[in-house]
Each structure stands twice: as structure tokens, then as C-alpha cells.
C-alpha positions in Angstrom: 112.9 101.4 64.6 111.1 98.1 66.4 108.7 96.0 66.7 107.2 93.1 68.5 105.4 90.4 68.0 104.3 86.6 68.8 104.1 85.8 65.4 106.5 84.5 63.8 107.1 86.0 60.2 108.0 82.9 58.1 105.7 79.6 57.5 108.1 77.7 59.1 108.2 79.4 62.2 104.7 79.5 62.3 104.3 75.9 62.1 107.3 75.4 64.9 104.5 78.1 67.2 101.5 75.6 66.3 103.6 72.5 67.3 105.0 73.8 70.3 101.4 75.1 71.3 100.0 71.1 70.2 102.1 70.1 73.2 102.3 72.7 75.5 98.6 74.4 76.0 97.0 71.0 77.3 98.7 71.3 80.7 96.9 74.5 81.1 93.8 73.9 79.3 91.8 74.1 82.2 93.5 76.8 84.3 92.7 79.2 80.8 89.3 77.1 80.0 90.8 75.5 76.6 88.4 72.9 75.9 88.8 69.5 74.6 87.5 70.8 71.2 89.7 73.6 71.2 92.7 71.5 71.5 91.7 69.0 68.9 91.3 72.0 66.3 94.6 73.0 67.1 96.0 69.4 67.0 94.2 69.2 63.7 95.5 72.5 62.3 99.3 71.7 63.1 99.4 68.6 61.5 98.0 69.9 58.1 99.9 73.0 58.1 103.0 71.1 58.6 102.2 68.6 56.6 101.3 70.9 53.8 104.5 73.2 54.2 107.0 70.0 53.7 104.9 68.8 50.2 104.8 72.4 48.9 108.4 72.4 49.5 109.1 69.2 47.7 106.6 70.3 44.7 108.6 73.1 44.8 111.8 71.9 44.6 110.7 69.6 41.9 109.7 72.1 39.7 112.9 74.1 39.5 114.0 70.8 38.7 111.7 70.2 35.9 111.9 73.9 34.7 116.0 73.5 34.7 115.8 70.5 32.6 113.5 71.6 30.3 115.6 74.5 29.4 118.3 72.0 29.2 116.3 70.0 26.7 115.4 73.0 25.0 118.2 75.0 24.5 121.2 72.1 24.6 123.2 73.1 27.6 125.5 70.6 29.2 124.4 68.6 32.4 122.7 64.8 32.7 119.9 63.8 30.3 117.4 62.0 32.7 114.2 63.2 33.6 113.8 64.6 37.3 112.0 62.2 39.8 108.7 63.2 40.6 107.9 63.0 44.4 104.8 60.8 45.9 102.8 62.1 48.0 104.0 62.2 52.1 102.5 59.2 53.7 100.0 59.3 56.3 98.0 62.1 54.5 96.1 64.0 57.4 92.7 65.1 56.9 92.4 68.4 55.4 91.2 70.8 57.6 89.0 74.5 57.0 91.1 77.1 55.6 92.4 79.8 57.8 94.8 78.4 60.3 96.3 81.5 61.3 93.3 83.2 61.9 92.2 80.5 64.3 95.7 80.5 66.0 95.7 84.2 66.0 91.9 83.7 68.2 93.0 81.2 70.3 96.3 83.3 71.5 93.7 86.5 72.4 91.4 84.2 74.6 94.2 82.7 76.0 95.8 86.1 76.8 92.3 87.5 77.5 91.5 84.9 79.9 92.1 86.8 83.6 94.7 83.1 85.3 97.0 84.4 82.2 100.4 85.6 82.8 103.1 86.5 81.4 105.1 83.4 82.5 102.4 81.2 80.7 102.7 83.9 78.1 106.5 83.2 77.9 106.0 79.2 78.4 103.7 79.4 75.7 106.1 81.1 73.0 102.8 83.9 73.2 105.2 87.1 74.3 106.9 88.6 71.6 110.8 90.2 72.5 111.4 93.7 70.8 113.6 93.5 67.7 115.7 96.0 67.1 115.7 97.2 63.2 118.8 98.4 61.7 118.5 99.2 58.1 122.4 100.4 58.5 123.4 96.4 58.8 121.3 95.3 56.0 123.1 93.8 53.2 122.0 91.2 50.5 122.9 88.2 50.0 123.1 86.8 46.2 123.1 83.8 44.3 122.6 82.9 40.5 120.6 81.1 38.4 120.3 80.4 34.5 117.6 80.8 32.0 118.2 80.1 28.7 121.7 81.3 29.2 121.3 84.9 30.7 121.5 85.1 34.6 118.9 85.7 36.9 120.1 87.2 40.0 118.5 86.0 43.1 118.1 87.9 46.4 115.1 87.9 49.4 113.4 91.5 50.0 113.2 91.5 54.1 112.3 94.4 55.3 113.5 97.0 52.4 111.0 98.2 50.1 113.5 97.3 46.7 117.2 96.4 45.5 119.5 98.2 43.8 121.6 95.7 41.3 124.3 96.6 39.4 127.1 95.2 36.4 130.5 94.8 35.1 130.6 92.9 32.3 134.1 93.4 31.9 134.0 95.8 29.0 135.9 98.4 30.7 133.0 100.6 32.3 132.9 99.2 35.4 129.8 98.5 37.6 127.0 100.5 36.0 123.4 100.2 37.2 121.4 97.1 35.6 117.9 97.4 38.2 115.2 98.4 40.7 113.3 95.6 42.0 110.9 95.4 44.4 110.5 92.0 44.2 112.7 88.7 43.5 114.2 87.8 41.5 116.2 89.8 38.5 116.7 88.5 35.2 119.5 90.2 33.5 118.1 90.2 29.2 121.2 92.0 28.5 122.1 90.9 25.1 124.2 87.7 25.4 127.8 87.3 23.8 128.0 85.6 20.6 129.0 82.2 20.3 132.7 81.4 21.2 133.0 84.5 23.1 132.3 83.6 26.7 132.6 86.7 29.0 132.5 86.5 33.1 129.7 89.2 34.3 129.8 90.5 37.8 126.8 91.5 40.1 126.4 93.8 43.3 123.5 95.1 44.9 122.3 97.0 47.8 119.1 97.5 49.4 116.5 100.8 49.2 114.7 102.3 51.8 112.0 105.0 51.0 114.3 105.8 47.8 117.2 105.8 49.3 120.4 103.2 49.4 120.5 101.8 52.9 123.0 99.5 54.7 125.8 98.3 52.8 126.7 96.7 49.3 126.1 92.8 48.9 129.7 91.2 47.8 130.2 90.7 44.3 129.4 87.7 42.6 130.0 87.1 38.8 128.8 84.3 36.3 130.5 83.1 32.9 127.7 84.1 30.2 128.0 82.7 26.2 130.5 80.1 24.8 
């Protein structure tokens, strides 16, 4: 299957669209009848997204901080004993502008595309034309990582384009990988029963990706974690 579109999918990449329109559109502002208003909105609207993408990023990353060392602090794992630095705000602070920046990005691209001087060569100059992607569910595989709650694993994967994972176990007990999960969303937490103290074990993940029910695309490689102590 494909499908096209301008729009980029991420938050990122629509930001990168709304900056490169900021500094692209005025030179044809009055060949497609932009006005100075117009522009200013969209000035207006890149700046704040952007701005608002990189703090929610930071808050974001501070709070996996926080949340890691209060689990710390709770449960006595090993690691440093200093409280995580708590970021100030990103300085100049733009003025916050009305909600609904994609919307008003998504207007301004059909009256530029409506307007009868456009052409594809603007369209393309513009970032406005969309190339056909090409989707492949048979080269889909996920990529994992691991994180730690209160000692058991959570298992960490983006969706894409599938409609669920597949995740599956070893932990070592001599029945190979058995099947731990469906998720549709991210992340998995594995609440298996942990080993007693003094009796670390190494636990090893895999997972593939489900399309309409069925496995699609290939395994993810295996990645494994040392669980108790």
C-alpha cells in the first residue's frame, strides 16, 4: 500500500514545514495574494510551536529523570543520590498564540494551492507536494530498549504504522521464548513475579509487529535485562 502527503507525521517535522514556509512563502506572497497578515500569523505560529516542542521536550526529559530517581529513593537501587536539575524556562518566551496551528497551516497550504499562479514547482519549492511512500509491512521490525520500574522491566518500542506488538520471553528457565503480550500501545511492563533476593536471573525479550491479527515483517533482535539480586 501508499500514501501521500504534505504533512509531515511527527511534531518535529511539522515544525521544520512551518519554518521553512516562515522563510520561503514571502517571496511569493504576492504572486499567490499572501498578505502581510497572513505571513505574520504564520511567523507567529512557527515560533511558538517550536518553541513549545523544545520545552515539552526538556519537561519531558526531566521527568523521567525525576520519576527514575524517585524509584531510586524509594526502592534503594544503586545510582547517585542528587536530586535532578530542574530546567528554567527557554529564554526569549514568544507570545503565546490561539490554539490550532495545524489547522491554520493546513488553510493556508489549500489557498495557496487553490490560488490559480500556483504550480507545482512552487508546490515543490514550498515543501507543499507530498512524494508517494511506498508501505511495506514485510520490512517492518521493532526496535527495543529497556527501562526499570521498581525492578521489573518495561519493554519499550514505537507503534508506526502496525495496529499492535507481539512480545515475547525467556527467562532462562528452560522453556524458551514463550509469549508475555499484545499491545497496542507503548510501552510494556513485564509484572512477572521477580526472583527472590540473591538470585539474579538475565530475562530476554523479542517482539514482532501485528497487522489486522496477524504477525507481519520480521522479529525485533533479542534484547535481555538482569532482573533481582
Amino acid at each position: 500500500m501508499s500514501t501521500t502527503t504534505f504533512m509531515p507525521s511527527t511534531d518535529s517535522g511539522k515544525a521544520d514545514l512551518l519554518n521553512h514556509l516562515t522563510i520561503a512563502l514571502p517571496p511569493y506572497a504576492n504572486l499567490l495574494n499572501i498578505s502581510g497578515e497572513e505571513l505574520a500569523i504564520l511567523n507567529d505560529d512557527t515560533i511558538s510551536f517550536s518553541y513549545t516542542i523544545q520545552s515539552a521536550g526538556d519537561m519531558q526529559a526531566c521527568s523521567k529523570s525525576w520519576t527514575a530517581f524517585k524509584n531510586q529513593l524509594r526502592d534503594g537501587a544503586s545510582g547517585s543520590m542528587s536530586f535532578p536539575k530542574t530546567p528554567t524556562a527557554i529564554q526569549p518566551v514568544p507570545s503565546v498564540v490561539n490554539e490550532g496551528v495545524v489547522p491554520r497551516l493546513s488553510a493556508l497550504v489549500g489557498q495557496i494551492k487553490a490560488n490559480k499562479n500556483y504550480t507545482d514547482a512552487i508546490g515543490k519549492d514550498l515543501w507543499l507536494i507530498g512524494t508517494a511512500q511506498i508501505i511495506d509491512p514485510s520490512t517492518w521490525k521493532p526496535i527495543l530498549s529497556i527501562q526499570n520500574q521498581a525492578g521489573h522491566p518495561i519493554i519499550c518500542w514505537t507503534k508506526g504504522r502496525a495496529a499492535a506488538i507481539e512480545i515475547w520471553v525467556d527467562r532462562g528457565d528452560g522453556n524458551n521464548f514463550t509469549h508475555l503480550a499484545i499491545n497496542t500501545e507503548p510501552n510494556t511492563t513485564d509484572k512477572y513475579l521477580l526472583p527472590v533476593t540473591g538470585n539474579s536471573q538475565v530475562w530476554k525479550y523479542k517482539a514482532i509487529y501485528l497487522l489486522h491479527d496477524e504477525q507481519v515483517g520480521q522479529w525485533s533482535d533479542v534484547i535481555s535485562v538482569s532482573v533481582g539480586g
